[in-house]
ZAVEXKE-785468 format. One record per residue: residue number from 0; x, y, z of N, C-alpha, C in turn; residue in one letter. Coordinates in steps of 0.05 Angstrom, whole numbers. Each point is the difference from the previous one (the first is absolute). Example, Ala and Ser with C-alpha at 12.3 -4.5 7.8 and 13.67 -1.06 7.14 Angstrom:
<sites>
 seq   n_xx   n_yy   n_zz  ca_xx  ca_yy  ca_zz   c_xx   c_yy   c_zz type
   0    264   -114    156    -18     24      0     18     24      0    A
   1     -7     21    -14     16     24      1    -15     22     14    S
</sites>
This chain:
<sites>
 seq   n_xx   n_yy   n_zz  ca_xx  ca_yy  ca_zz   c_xx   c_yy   c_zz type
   0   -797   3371   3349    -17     18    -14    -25      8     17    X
   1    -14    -16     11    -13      5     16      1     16     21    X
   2     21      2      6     18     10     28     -6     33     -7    X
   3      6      1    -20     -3     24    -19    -16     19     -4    X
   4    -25    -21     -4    -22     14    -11    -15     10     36    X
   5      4    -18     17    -18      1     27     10     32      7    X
   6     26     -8      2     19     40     15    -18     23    -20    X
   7     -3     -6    -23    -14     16    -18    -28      9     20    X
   8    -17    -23     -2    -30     -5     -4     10     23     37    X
   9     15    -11     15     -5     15     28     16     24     -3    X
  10     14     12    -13      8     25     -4    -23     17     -6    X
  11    -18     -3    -18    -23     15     -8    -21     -5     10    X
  12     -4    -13     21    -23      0     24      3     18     24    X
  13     20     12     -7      4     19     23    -21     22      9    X
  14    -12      4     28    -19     17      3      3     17     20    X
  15    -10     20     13      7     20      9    -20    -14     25    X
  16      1     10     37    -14    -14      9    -32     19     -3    X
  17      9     25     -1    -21     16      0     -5     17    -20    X
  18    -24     12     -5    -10     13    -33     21     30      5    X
  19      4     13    -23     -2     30      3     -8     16     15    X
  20    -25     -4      6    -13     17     22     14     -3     26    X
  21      2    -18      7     11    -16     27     23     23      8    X
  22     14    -13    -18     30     17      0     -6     29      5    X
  23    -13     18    -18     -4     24      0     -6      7     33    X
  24    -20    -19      9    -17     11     24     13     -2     20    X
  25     26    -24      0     20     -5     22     20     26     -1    X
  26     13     16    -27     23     15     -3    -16     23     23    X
  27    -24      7     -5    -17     17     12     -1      2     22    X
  28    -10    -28     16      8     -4     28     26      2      4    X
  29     22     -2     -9     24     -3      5     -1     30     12    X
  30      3     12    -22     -5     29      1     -8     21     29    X
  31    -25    -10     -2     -9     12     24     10     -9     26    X
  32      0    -23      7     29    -11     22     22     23     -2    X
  33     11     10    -18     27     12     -7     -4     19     15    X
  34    -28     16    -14     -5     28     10    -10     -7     31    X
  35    -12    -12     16      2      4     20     27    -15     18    X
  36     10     -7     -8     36     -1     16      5     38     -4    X
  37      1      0    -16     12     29     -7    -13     17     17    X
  38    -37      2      0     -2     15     14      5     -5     29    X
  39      5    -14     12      7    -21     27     32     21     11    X
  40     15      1    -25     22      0      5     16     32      7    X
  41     13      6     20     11     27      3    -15      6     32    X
  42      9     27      6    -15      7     24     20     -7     35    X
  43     27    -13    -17     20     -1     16     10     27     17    X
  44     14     -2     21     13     16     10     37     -1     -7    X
  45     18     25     -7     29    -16    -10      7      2     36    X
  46     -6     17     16     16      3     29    -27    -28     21    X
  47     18    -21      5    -20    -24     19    -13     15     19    X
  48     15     22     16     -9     15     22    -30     19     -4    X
  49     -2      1    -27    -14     17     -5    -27    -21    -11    X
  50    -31     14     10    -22    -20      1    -17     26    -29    X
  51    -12    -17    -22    -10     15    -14    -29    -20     -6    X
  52    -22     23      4    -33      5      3     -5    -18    -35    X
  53     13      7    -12      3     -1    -38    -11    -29      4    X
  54     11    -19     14      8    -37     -6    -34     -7     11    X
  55    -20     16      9    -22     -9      2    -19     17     -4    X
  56      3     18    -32    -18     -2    -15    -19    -17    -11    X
  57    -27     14    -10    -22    -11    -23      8    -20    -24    X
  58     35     18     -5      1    -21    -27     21    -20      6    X
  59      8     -1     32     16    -28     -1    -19    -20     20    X
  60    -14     11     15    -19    -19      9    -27     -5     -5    X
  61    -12     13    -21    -23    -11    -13      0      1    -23    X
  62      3     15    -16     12     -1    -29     23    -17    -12    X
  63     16     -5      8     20    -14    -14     -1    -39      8    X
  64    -16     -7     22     -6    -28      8    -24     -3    -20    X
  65    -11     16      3    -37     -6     -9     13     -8    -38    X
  66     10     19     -9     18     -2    -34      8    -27      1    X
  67     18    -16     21      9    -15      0    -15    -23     -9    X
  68    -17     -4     24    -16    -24      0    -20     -5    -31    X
  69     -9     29     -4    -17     13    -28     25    -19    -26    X
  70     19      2      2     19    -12    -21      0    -25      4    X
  71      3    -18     26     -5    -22      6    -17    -16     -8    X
  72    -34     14     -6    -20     -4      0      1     -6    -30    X
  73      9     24    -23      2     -7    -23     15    -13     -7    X
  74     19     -8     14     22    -18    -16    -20    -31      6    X
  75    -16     -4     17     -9    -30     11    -17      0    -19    X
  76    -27     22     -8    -18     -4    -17     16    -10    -24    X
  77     25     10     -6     18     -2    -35     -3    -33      5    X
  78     16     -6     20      9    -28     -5    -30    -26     -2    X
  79    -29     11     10    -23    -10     10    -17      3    -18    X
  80      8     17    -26    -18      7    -17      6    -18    -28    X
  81    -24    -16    -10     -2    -18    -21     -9     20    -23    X
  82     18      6    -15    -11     12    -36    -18    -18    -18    X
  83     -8    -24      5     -4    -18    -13    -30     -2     12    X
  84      0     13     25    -31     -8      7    -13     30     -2    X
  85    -18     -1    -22     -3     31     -7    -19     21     35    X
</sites>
């Protein structure tokens, strides 16, 4: 009986490791990571022989790293940030 009641008592202690907010602010960072892969991505050539100016643009070499790290940044604050300490 006892055996019983304990699986109970720890079934409903279950807790999440982080608040709501947390979560929210990580899906966010997630996010922005996404968008800068994306903007990162394209600017290929289909012929190897052929050399294209496109692959070192503004928005694959400073715009789309800088997004990156920017998503990195919020995803570290999500996981570093205490709800509990106002």
């Amino acid at each position: 009986m006892k055996k019983i009641e304990k699986k109970q008592e720890q079934n409903q202690e279950h807790e999440f490791l982080f608040e709501k907010i947390n979560y929210k602010i990580l899906l966010i960072g997630i996010a922005v990571i996404a968008l800068g892969f994306l903007l990162m991505s394209g600017g290929g050539s289909d012929n190897p022989n052929v050399f294209k100016e496109e692959i070192f643009n503004f928005r694959r070499i400073r715009l789309a790293p800088t997004t990156v790290l920017i998503g990195f940044g919020i995803t570290i604050y999500a996981i570093l940030k205490n709800p509990k300490k106002a």
